[in-house]
C-alpha positions as CSV (number, residue, x, y, z in Angstrom):
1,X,45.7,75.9,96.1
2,X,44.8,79.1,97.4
3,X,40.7,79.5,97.9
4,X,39.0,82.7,96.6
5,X,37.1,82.9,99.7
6,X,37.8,86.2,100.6
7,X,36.0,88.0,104.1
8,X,33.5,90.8,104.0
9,X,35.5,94.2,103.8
10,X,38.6,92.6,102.5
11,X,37.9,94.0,98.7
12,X,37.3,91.8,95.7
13,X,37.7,87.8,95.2
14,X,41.0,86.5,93.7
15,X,41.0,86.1,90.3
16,X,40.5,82.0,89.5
17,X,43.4,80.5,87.6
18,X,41.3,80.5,84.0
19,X,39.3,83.3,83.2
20,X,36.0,82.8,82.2
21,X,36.4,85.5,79.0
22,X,39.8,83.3,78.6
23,X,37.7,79.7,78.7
24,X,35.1,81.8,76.0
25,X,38.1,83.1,73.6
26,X,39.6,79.5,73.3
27,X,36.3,77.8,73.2
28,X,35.8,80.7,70.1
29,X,39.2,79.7,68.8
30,X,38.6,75.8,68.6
31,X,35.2,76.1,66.6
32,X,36.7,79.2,64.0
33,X,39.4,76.9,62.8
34,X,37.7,73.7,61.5
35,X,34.6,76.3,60.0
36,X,38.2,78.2,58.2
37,X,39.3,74.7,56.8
38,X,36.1,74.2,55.4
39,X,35.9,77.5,54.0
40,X,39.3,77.5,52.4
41,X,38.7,73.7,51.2
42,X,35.6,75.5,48.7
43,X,37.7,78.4,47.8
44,X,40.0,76.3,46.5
45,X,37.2,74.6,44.6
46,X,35.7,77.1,43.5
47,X,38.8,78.6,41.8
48,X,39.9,75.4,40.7
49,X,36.5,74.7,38.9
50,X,36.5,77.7,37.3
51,X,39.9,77.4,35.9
52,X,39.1,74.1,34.1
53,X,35.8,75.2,33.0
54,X,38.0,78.2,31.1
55,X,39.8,76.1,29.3
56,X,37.2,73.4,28.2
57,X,33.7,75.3,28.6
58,X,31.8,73.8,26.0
59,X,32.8,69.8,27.0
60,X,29.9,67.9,28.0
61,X,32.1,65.3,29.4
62,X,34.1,68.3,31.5
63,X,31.2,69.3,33.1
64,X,29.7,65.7,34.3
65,X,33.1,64.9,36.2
66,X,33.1,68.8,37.6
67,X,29.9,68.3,38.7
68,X,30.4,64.3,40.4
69,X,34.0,65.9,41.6
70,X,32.9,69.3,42.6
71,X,30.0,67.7,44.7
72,X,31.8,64.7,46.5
73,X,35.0,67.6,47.4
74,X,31.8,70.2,48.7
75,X,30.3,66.5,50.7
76,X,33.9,65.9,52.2
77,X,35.1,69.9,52.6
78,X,31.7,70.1,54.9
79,X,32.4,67.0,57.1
80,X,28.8,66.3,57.0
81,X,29.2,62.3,56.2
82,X,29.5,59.4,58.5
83,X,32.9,57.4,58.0
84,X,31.6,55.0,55.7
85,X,29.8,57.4,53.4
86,X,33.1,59.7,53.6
87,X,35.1,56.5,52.1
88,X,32.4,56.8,49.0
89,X,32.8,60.4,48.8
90,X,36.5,60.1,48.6
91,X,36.5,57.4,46.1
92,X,33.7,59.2,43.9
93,X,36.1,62.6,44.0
94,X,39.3,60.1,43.3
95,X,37.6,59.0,40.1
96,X,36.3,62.3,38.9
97,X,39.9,63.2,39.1
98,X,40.9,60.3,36.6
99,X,37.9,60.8,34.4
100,X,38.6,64.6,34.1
101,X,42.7,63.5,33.8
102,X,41.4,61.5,30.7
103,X,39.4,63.7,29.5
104,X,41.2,66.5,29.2
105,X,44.8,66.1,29.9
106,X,46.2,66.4,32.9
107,X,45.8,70.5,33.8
108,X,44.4,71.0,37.4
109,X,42.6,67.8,37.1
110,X,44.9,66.0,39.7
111,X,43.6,68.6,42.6
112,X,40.4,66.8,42.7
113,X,42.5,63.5,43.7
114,X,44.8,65.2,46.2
115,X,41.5,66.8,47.9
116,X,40.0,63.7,48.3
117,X,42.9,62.4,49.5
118,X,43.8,64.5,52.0
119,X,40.0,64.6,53.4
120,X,40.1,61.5,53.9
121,X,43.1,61.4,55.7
122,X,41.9,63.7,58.5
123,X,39.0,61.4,58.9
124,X,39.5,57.8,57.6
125,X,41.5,54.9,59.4
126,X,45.3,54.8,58.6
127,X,44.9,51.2,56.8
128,X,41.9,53.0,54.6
129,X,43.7,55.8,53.5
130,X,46.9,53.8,52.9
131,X,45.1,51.7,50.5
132,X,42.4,54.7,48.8
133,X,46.0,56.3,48.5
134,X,48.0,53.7,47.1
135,X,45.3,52.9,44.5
136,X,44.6,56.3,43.5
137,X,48.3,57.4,42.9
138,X,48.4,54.1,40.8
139,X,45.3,54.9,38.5
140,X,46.8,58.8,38.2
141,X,50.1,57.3,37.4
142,X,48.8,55.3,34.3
143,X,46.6,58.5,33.2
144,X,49.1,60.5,33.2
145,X,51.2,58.2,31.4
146,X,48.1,57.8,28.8
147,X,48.6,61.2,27.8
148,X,52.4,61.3,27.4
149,X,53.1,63.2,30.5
150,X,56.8,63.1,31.3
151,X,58.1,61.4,34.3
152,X,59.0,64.2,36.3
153,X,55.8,65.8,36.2
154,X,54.3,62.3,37.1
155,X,57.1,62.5,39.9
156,X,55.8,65.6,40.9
157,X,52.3,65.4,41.4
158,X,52.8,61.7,43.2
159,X,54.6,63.6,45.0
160,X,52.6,66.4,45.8
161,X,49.6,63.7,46.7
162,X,52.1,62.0,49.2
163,X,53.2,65.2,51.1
164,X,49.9,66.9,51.2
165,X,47.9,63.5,52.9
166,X,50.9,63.1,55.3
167,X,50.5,66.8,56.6
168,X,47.3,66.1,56.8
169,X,47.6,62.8,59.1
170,X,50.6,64.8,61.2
171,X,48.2,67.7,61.6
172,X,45.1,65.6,62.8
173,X,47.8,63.4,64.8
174,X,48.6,66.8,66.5
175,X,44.8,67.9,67.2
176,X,44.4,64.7,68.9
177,X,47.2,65.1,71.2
178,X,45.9,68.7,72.0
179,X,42.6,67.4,72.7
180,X,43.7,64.8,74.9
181,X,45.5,68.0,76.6
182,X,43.1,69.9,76.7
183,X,41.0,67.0,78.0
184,X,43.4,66.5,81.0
185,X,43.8,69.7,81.9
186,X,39.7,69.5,82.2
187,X,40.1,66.9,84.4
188,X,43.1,68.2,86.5
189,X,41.0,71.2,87.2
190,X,37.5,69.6,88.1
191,X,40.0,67.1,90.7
192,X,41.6,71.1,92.2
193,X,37.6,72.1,92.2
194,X,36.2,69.2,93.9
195,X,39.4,69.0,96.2
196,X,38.8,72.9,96.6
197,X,35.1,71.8,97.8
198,X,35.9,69.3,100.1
199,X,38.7,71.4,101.6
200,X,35.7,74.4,102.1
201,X,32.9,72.1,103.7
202,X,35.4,70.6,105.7
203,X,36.9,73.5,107.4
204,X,32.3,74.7,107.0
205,X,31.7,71.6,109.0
206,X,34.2,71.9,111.2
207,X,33.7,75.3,112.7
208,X,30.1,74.5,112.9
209,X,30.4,71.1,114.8
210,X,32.8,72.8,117.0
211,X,30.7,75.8,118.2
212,X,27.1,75.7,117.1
213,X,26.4,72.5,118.8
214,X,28.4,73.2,122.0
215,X,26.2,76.7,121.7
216,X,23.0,74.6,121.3
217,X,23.5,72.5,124.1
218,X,23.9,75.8,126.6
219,X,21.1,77.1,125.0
220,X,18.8,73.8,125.8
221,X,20.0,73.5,129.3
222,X,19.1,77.0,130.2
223,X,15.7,77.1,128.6
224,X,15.4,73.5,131.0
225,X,16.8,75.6,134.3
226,X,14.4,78.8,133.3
227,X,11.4,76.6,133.0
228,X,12.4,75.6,136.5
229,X,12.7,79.1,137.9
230,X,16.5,78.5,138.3
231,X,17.3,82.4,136.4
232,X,20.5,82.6,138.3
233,X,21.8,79.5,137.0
234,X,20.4,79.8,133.6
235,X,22.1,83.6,133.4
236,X,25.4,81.9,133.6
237,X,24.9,79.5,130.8
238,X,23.2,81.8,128.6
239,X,26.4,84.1,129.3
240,X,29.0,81.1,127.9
241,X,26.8,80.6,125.1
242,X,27.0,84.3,124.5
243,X,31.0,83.2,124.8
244,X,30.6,80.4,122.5
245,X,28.9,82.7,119.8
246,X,32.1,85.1,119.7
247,X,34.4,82.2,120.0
248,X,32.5,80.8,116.8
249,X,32.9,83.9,115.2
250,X,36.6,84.4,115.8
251,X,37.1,80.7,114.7
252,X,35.0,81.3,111.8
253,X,37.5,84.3,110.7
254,X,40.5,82.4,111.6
255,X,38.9,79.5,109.3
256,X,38.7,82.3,106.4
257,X,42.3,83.5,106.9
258,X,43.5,80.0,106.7
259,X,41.5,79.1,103.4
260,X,42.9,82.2,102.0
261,X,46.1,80.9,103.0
262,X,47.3,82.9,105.5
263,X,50.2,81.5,108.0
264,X,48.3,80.7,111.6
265,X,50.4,81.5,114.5
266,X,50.4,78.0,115.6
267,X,52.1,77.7,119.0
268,X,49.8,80.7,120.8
269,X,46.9,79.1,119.4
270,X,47.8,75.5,120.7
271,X,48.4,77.2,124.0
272,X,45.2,79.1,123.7
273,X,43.8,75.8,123.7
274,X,45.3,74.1,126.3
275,X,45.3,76.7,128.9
276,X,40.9,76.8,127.8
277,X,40.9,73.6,129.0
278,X,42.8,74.0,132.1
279,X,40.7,77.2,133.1
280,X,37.6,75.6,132.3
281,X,38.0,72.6,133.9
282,X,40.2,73.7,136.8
283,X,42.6,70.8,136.3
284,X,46.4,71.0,135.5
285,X,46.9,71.5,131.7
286,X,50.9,72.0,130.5
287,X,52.1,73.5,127.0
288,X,55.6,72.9,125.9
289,X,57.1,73.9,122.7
290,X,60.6,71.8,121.7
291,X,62.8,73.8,119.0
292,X,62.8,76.7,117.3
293,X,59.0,78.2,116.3
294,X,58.6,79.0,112.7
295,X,56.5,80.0,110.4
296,X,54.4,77.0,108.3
297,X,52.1,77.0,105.7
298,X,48.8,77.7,105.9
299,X,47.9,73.5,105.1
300,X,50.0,72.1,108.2
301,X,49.5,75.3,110.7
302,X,45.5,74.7,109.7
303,X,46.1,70.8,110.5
304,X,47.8,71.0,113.8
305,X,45.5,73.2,114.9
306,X,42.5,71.2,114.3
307,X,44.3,68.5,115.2
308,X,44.9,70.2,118.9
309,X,41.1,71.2,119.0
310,X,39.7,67.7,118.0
311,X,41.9,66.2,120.6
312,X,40.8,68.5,123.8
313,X,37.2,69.0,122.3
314,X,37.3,64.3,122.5
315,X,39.3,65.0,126.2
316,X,36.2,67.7,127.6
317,X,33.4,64.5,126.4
318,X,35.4,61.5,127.1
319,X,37.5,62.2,130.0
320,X,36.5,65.5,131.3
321,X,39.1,66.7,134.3
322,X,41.6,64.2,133.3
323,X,45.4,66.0,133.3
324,X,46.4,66.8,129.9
325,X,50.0,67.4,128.3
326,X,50.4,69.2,124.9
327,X,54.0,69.4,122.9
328,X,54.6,71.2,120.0
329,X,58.2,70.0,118.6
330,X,60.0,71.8,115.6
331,X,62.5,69.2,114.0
332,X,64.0,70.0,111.0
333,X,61.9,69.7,108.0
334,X,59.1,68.3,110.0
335,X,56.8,69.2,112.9
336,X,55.0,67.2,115.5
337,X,52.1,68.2,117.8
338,X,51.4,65.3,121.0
339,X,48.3,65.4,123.2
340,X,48.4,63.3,125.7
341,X,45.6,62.9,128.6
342,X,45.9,60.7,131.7
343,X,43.9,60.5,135.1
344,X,41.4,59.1,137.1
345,X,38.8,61.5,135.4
346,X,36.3,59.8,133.2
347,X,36.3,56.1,131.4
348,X,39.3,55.5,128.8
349,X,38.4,57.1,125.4
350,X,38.1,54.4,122.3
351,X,37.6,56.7,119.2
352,X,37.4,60.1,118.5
353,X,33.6,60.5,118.0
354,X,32.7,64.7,117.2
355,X,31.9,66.2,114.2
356,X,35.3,66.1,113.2
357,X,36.6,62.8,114.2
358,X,39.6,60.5,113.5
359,X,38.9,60.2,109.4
360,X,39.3,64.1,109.5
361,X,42.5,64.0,111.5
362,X,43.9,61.5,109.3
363,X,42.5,63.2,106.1
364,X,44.2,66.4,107.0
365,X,47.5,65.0,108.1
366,X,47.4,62.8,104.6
367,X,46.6,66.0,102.5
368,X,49.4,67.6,104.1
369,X,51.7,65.5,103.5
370,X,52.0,63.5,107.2
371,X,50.8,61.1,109.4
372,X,48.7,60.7,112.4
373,X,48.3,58.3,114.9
374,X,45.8,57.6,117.9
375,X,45.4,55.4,120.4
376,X,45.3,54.2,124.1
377,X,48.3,55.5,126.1
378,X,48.8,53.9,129.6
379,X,45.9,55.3,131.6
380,X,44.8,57.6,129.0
381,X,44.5,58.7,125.1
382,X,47.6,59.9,122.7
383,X,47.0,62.0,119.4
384,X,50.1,61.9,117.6
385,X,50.8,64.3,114.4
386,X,53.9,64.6,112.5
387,X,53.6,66.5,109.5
388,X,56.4,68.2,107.3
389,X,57.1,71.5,107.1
């Protein structure tokens, strides 16, 4: 994943992957469609009250059940009732439904039942609704029946009753799978952002351990030879740390290139590296490339050269003077990177102990897809790094 780290003077950030006016739209989106349920669920009680009070507006009966009805439907079109009071809510509406099917025939008074019904099925257990279903298409069957309704139109509003509750359980089936989607995705992208953030304070961490504390420590031993009187020998130190300082900037921007992910031209900075610590040290330090150079991804071209700088930063500490090798081999589909030191220079090295270390090698080679392995080679130390690409 590309970082949207950019450097100063290199125009605007990246654009992330989700928008934050996109994240506000859908969040906008998910809370308008349950309020337009609601709203539509009370439209259609509204204009189904006021068809049935037309037609019966003078029946005291009429108006208790529209009223019991009318409130339970408002209680479950408002989803403001815990689970068990929605079951009441749903049975109350179910039985204004049959009391107003009784009462005056069986007109729109089956809409009550279906609503309840079907709000209850985007809430309730399946074994709840199964049996609040079964019970209430029984009880409208036999007042329908009461009334001399012909079978068909029985038929038809059973069937009605069935169709509408099991849209209703498909369509809350459906939400829940888009939630757990949208839940995932959540999750997918706080993993890339923490990954994202370890990636930053690595490469952070790295540049710093690398050049500030190698800066610091010229820094200390001049202010030691100046207190001393020794100005000629401090002017030299004080000069590499003014070395150190650019170095640390140039790695810093090479750092930013790579996080942008820019290709690194591996094999000149390899050599870059080894011929440092040959000139520095005065002590013979070969670079050999096997195979045809090519380009790699930022990922790897970032790992090998960390890997390379880790390895000759551990040499300079642990064996300082000691010979050093360094091969860079192209294979096909893979690359490998050996740094081998040998000589009388210095004790044997047992661990890779800077700021960086052997967890960081290994952590790099595993995020990239390779492997990495270190230990004590006949008078010396190996890093071995094979990693695709």
């Amino acid at each position: 994943m590309t970082s949207p780290l950019r450097a100063a003077g290199d125009g605007p950030p990246a654009p992330l992957p989700i928008r934050q006016t996109d994240l506000v739209l859908t969040l906008g989106r998910a809370r308008l469609l349950p309020l337009w349920r609601r709203a539509r669920n009370l439209i259609v009680l509204g204009v189904v009250t006021v068809g049935m009070v037309q037609n019966s507006p003078h029946n005291p009966a009429l108006v208790a059940g529209l009223v019991i009805g009318g409130l339970g439907w408002a209680l479950l079109a408002l989803r403001v009732l815990s689970p068990k009071r929605h079951v009441v809510a749903v049975c109350v509406t179910v039985a204004a439904s049959l009391w107003l099917t009784a009462v005056t025939g069986p007109g729109l008074a089956p809409v009550y039942l279906i609503a309840g019904l079907a709000s209850g099925a985007a809430v309730l257990g399946l074994i709840t609704i199964g049996v609040l279903t079964g019970v209430g298409l029984i009880a409208l069957i036999v007042a329908l029946a009461s009334h001399g309704v012909e079978t068909s139109a029985i038929a038809l509003w059973c069937g009605v009753t069935i169709v509408v509750t099991l849209l209703v359980l498909l369509r809350r089936q459906r939400d829940a799978g888009a939630e757990q989607e949208q839940l995932l995705a959540d999750e997918q992208a706080r993993a890339a952002t923490l990954a994202e953030r370890a990636r930053l304070a690595r490469e952070i961490h790295d540049v710093l351990a690398h050049s500030l504390s190698a800066l610091s420590v010229q820094l200390e031993t001049a202010a030691a030879l100046l207190e001393r009187d020794r100005t000629a020998d401090a002017a030299l130190l004080i000069d590499r740390a003014g070395t150190l300082a650019r170095d640390g900037l140039t790695e810093t921007r090479r750092a930013v290139s790579a996080l942008r992910g820019d290709p690194l031209p591996v094999p000149e900075l390899v050599g870059e590296l080894t011929a440092g610590y040959g000139r520095d040290l005065d002590v013979p330090a070969t670079f050999t490339v096997d195979g045809e150079p090519r380009e790699l991804d930022a990922e790897t071209g970032l790992a090998l050269f960390r890997a390379a700088q880790e390895a000759l930063s551990n040499v300079r500490k642990h064996a300082p003077g000691s010979i050093v090798e360094t091969r860079l081999r192209y294979d096909p589909g893979t690359v490998a990177l050996r740094i081998r030191n040998h000589g009388p220079a210095g004790p044997p090295v047992f661990g890779l102990s800077s700021g960086y270390g052997l967890i960081g090698l290994r952590e790099r080679a595993e995020l990239a897809g390779g492997s990495v392995e270190v230990g004590p080679d006949d008078d010396g130390w190996l890093v071995d790094l094979r990693l695709p690409g």
